[in-house]
N, C-alpha and C positions, 0 to 999 in steps of 0.2 A: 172583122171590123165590128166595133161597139155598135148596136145603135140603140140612139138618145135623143130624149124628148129633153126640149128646154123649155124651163116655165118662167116667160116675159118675155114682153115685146116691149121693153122702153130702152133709154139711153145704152144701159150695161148690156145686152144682149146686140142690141146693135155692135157697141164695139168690139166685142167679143167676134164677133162678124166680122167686122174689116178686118180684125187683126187676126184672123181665120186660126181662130183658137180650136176649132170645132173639126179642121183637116185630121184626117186618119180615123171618124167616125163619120156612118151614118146617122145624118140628121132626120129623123120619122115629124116631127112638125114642133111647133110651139104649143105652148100652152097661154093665153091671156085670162086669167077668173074673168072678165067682163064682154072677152071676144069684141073688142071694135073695128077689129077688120079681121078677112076671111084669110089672106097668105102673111107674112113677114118675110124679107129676105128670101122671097119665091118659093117658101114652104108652108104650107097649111098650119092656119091656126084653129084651136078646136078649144072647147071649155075643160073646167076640169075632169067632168064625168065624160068626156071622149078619151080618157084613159085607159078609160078599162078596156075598148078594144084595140091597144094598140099593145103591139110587142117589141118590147126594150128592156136593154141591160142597165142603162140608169136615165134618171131625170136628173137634170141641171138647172139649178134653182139658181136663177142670176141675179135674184132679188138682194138690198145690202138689205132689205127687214124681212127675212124670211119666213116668221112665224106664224103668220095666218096662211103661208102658203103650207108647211110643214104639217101644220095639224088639219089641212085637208088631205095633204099624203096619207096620215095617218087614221081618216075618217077611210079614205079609198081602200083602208089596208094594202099599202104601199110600203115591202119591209125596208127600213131603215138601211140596208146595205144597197138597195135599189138609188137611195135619194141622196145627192150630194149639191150640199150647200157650198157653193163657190166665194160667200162673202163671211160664212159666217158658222164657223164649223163649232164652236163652243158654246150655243145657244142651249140654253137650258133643256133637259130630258131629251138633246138629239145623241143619239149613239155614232161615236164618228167611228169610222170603218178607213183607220191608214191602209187598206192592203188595196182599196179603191185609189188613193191617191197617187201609189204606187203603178198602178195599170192605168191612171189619167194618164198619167208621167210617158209611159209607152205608148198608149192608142191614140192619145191627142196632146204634145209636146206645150201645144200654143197655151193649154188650159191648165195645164200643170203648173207652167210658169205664173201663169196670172194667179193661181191657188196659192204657189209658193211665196211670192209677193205678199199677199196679202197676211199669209201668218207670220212672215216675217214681222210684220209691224206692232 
């Protein structure tokens, strides 16, 4: 079982929730940059330097504007095959890693699709 930190606690993370995109992975907590409350969805939420002590196969950026989250990955040195952008895989200097889509597609079916969806468009 994957486990994965998801960075946001607004709208798209909630639904990604109900629509329990997140089953057949360990959830280790959220991520909020501002922390305005301590759980989400009954999971601990931590700032982004509570990163570094936690152990995961990838972070799930649910953000649709991911780029100031991505170049805090990148300040954390968080490699690029760790971090998968769920709204927004062609944003400039990200390195996309299909072989992670691929193992979404198996660990978490719910997340793959909503991935799929959206490149479709």
């Amino acid at each position: 079982m994957k486990k994965v930190i998801i960075w946001g606690t607004g709208n798209n993370a909630r639904q990604m929730m109900e629509e329990r995109c997140f089953d057949g992975a360990e959830i280790v907590c959220f991520v909020d940059t501002y922390r305005k409350m301590d759980s989400f969805e009954g999971f601990p939420v931590i700032t982004p330097d509570g990163i570094k002590t936690k152990a995961f196969d990838w972070i799930i950026i649910s953000l649709t504007k991911p780029e100031e989250v991505y170049e805090k990955c990148k300040e954390l040195q968080i490699e690029d095959a760790k971090v998968v952008l769920v709204y927004n895989s062609i944003m400039k200097g990200y390195e996309f890693h299909p072989q992670n889509i691929e193992a979404i597609r198996e660990s978490m079916p719910g997340l793959g699709r909503v991935m799929d969806s959206v490149r479709e468009r």
